[in-house]
C-alpha positions as CSV (number, residue, x, y, z in Angstrom):
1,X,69.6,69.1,46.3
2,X,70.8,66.4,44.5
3,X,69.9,65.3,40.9
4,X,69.4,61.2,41.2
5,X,69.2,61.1,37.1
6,X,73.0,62.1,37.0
7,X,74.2,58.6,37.1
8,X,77.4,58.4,35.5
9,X,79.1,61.9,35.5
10,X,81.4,60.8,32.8
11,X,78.6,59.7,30.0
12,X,79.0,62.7,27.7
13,X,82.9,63.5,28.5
14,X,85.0,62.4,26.0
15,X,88.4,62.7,27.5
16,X,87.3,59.7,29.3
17,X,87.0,57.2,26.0
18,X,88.9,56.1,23.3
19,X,92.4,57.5,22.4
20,X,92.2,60.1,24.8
21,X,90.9,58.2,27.4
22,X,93.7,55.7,27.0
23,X,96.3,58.2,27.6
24,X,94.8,59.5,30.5
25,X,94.6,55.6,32.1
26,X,98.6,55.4,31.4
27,X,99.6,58.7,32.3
28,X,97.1,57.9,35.9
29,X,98.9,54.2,35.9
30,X,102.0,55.7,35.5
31,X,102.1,58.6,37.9
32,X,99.8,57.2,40.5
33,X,101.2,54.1,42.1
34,X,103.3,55.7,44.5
35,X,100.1,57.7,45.7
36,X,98.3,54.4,46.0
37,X,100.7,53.0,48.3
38,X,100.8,56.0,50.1
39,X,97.0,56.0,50.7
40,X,97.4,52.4,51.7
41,X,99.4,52.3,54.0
42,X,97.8,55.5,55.6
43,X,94.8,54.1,55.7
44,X,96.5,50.7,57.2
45,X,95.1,48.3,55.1
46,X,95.1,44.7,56.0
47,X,93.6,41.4,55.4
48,X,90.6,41.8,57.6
49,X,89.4,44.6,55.4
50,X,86.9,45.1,52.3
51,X,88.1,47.6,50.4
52,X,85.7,49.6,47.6
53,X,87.7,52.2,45.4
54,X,84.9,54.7,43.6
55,X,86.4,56.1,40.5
56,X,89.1,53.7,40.7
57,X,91.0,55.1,37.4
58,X,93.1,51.9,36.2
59,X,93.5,50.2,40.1
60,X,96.6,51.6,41.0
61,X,94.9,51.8,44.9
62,X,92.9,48.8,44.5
63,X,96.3,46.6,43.6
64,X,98.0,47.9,46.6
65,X,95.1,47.3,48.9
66,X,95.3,43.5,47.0
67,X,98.7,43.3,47.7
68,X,98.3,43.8,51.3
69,X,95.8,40.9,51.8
70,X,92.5,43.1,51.6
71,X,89.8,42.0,49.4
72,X,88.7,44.6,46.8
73,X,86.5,46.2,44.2
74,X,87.4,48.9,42.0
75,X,84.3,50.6,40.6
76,X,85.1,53.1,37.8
77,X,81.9,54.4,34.8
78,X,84.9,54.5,31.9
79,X,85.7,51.4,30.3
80,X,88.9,52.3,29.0
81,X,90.0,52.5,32.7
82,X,88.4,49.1,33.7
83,X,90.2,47.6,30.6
84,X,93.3,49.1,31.1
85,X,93.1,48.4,35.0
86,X,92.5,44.7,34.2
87,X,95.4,44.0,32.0
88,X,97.4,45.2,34.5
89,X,96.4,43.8,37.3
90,X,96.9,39.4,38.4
91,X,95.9,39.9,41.5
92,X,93.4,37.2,42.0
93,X,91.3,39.4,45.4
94,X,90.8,41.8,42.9
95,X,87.3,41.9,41.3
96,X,86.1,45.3,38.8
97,X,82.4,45.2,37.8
98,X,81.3,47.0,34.8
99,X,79.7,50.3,34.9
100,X,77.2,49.2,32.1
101,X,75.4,46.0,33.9
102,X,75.6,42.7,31.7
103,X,79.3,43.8,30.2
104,X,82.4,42.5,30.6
105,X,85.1,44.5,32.3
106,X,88.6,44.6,33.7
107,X,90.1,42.8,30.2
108,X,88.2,39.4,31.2
């Protein structure tokens, strides 16, 4: 049974926001890109694919599907990984809508 209220699974944690929240996006940037690649080129990612990261953190997948042609979304509910994601990343397939309708995201 599933509870469809339980949107955004992140909304009261507050590890996920501010300070804290920043910290966790660097040490994630940091110590996940090698992961990323791994997972895409796993999965073998090309330019014929669509690629839709869930909980995408601050991109790390996402950039590494970009930088293999695919076009991509990275969907994430904390802002502070959306930001930090979008300051990071100039690739121009890349495209990270906010988790709060009518916000900016991604730094832009």
């Amino acid at each position: 049974m599933t509870d469809s209220s339980a949107v955004n699974h992140h909304a009261d944690h507050a590890g996920f926001a501010g300070a804290p929240g920043l910290v966790a996006a660097l040490g994630m940037l940091v110590m996940g890109r090698g992961y990323a690649r791994l997972a895409v080129d796993l999965a073998s990612v090309s330019e014929a694919d669509r690629v839709v990261d869930v909980g995408c953190g601050p991109g790390n997948a996402v950039r590494a599907a970009a930088r293999r042609g695919a076009r991509v979304i990275g969907v994430d509910p904390a802002q502070v990984m959306l930001r930090l994601g979008g300051a990071v990343t100039r690739e121009p397939k890349v495209s990270c809508p906010s988790p709060t309708v009518g916000q900016p995201s991604c730094g832009r």
